[in-house]
C-alpha positions as CSV (number, residue, x, y, z in Angstrom):
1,X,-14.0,-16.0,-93.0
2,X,-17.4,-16.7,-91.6
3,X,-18.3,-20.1,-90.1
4,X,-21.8,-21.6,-88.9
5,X,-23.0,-21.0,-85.3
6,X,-22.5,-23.8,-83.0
7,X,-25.1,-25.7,-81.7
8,X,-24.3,-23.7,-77.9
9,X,-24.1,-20.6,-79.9
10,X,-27.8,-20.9,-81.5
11,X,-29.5,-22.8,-78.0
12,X,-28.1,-19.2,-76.4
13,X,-29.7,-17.7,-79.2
14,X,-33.1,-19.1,-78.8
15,X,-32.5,-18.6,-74.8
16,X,-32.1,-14.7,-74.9
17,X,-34.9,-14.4,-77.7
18,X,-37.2,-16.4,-75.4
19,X,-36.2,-13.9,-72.2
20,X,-37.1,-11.3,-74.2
21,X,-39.9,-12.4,-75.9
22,X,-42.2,-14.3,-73.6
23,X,-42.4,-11.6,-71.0
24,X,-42.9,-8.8,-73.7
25,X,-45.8,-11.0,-75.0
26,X,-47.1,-11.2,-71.2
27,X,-46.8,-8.0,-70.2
28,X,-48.5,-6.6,-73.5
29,X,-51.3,-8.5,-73.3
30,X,-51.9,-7.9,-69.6
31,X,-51.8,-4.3,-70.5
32,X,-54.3,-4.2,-73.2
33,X,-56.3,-6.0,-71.2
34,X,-55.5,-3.9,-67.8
35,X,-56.0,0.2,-69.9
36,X,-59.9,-1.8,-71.6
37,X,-60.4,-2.7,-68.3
38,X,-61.6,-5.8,-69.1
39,X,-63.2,-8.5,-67.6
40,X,-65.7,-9.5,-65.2
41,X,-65.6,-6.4,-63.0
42,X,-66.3,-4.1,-65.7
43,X,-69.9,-2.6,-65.2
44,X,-70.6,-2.7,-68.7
45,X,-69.7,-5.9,-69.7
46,X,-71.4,-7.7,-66.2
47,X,-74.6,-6.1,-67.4
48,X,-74.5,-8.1,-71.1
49,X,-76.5,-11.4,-71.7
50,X,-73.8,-14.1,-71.5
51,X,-74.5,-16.4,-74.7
52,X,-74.9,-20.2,-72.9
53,X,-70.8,-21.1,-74.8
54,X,-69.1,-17.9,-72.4
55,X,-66.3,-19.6,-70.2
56,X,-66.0,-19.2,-66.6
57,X,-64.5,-15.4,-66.4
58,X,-61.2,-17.3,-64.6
59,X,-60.7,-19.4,-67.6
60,X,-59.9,-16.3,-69.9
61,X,-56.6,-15.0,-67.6
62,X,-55.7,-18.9,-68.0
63,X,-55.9,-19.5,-71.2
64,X,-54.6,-15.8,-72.3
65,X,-51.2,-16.6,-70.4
66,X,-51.0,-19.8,-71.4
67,X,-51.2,-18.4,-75.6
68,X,-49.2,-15.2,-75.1
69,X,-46.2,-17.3,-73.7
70,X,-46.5,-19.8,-76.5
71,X,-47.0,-17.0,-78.6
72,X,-43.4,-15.4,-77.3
73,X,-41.6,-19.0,-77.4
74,X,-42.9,-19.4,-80.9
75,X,-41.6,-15.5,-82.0
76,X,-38.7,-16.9,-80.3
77,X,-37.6,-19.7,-82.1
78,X,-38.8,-17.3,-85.2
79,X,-36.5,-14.8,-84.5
80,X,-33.1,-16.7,-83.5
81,X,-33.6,-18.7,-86.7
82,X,-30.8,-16.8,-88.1
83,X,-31.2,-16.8,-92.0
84,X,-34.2,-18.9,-92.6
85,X,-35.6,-17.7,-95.6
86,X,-39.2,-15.8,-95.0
87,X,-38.0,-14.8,-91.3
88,X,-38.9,-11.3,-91.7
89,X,-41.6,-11.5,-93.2
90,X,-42.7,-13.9,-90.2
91,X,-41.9,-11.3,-87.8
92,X,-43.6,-8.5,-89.2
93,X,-47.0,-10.9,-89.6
94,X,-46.4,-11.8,-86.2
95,X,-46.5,-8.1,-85.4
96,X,-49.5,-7.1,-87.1
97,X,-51.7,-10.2,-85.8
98,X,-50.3,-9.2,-82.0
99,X,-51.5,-5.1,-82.9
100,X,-54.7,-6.9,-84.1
101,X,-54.6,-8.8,-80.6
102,X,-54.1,-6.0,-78.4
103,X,-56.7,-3.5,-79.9
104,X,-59.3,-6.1,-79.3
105,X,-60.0,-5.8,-75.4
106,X,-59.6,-1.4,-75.6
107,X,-62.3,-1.7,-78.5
108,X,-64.8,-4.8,-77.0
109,X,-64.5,-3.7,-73.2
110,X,-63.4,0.2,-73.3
111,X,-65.4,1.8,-75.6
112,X,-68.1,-1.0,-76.0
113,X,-68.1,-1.3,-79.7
114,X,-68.4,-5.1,-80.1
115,X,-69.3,-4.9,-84.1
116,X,-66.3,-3.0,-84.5
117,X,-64.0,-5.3,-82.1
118,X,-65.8,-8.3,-84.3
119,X,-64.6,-7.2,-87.6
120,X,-61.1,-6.8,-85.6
121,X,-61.3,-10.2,-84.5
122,X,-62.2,-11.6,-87.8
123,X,-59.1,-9.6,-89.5
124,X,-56.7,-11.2,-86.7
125,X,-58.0,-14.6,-87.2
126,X,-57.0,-13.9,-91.0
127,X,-53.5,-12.2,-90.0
128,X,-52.9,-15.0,-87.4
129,X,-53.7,-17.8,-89.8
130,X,-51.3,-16.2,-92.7
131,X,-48.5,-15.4,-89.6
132,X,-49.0,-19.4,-88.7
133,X,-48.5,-20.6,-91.6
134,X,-45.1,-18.0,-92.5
135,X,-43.9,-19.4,-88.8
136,X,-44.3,-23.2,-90.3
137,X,-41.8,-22.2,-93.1
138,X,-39.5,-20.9,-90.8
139,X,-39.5,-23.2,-87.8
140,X,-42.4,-25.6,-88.1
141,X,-42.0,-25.6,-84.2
142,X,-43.1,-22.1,-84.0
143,X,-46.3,-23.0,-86.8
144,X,-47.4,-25.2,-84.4
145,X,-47.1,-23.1,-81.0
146,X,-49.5,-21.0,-82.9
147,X,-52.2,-23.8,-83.4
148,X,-54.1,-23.4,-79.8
149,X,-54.1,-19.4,-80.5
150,X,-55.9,-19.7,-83.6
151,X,-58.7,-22.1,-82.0
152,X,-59.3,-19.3,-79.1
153,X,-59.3,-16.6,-81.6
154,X,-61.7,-18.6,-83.9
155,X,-63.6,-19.6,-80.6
156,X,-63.4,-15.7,-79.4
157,X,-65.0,-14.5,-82.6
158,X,-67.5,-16.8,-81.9
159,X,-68.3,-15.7,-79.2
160,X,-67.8,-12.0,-79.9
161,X,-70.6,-12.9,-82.5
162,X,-73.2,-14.0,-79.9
163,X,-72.7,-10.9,-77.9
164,X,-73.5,-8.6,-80.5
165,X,-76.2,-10.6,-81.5
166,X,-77.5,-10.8,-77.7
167,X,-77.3,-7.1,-77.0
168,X,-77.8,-4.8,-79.9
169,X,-78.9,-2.2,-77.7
170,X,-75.3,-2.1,-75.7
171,X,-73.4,-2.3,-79.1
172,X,-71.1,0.7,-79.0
173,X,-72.9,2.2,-75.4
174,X,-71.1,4.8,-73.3
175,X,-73.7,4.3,-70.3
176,X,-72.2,1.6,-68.3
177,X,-76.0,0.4,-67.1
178,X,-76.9,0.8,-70.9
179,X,-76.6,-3.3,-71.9
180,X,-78.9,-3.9,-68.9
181,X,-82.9,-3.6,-70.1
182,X,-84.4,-0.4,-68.1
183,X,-88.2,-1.3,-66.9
184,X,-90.5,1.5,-65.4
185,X,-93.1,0.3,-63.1
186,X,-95.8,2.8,-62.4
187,X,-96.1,6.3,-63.4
């Protein structure tokens, strides 16, 4: 005979899933960000035109570790929702919008293809939005951890937009100094 889980039994539940998925969604996105070497200090990306909406560069390691550990709390309570009905299928759309999320930096900041890291951008914010909306079903907790992701992912595309639109010439560069204008002055 099979009985129902205590209410100790499933807040242990949630507790281990949370230990495990928090720091995984931490560490992953530090990663991807870490092997695209992205950021500020990157030679290519310091010589683009900022468009006049681009954050303060310390702003983006805020806000990203603020989203990925709602984004583990809310795979959390996802994944220690024992039988919920659509749970797998939550999990695997959380999987593929976080794939989506990871291969962004590598693409935008590593090999300096931003029309390609734009239509990646657009696909996650489809992905995320469908994986937001399967989370609701299951936990409307989790639905609504996922909320703040989607308006920076919108907000990112945005912004990923401008760039290309700004710097045409450094769209897909492998010459670090290549999104910076060259001028000659006397020959």
């Amino acid at each position: 005979m099979r009985g129902l889980a205590s209410r100790e039994q499933l807040r242990a539940s949630l507790l281990r899933w949370a230990l495990v998925c928090i720091p995984a969604c931490l560490l992953l996105g530090y990663l991807s960000a870490m092997v695209a070497t992205s950021g500020p200090d990157n030679p290519w990306f310091a010589a683009l035109v900022k468009p006049s909406i681009y954050p303060p560069p310390a702003a983006f390691g805020i806000v990203w570790t603020i989203l990925y550990a709602l984004m583990g709390f809310a795979l959390a309570l996802v994944c220690a929702a024992w039988g919920a009905r659509g749970r797998i299928a939550a999990i695997i759309a959380f999987g593929v919008q976080f794939a989506l999320n990871l291969a962004w930096s590598p693409v935008f900041f590593g090999l300096h293809r931003m029309s390609e890291a734009l239509g990646i951008i657009v696909t996650l914010a489809v992905a995320l939005a469908i994986t937001l909306w399967l989370f609701w079903r299951v936990r409307q907790l989790a639905g609504l951890l996922l909320v703040p992701y989607l308006a920076w992912v919108l907000f990112a595309g945005v912004l990923n937009y401008q760039f290309v639109k700004m710097n045409p010439q450094a769209d897909g560069a492998s010459d670090p100094g290549a999104a910076a204008a060259r001028v000659r002055i006397g020959e």
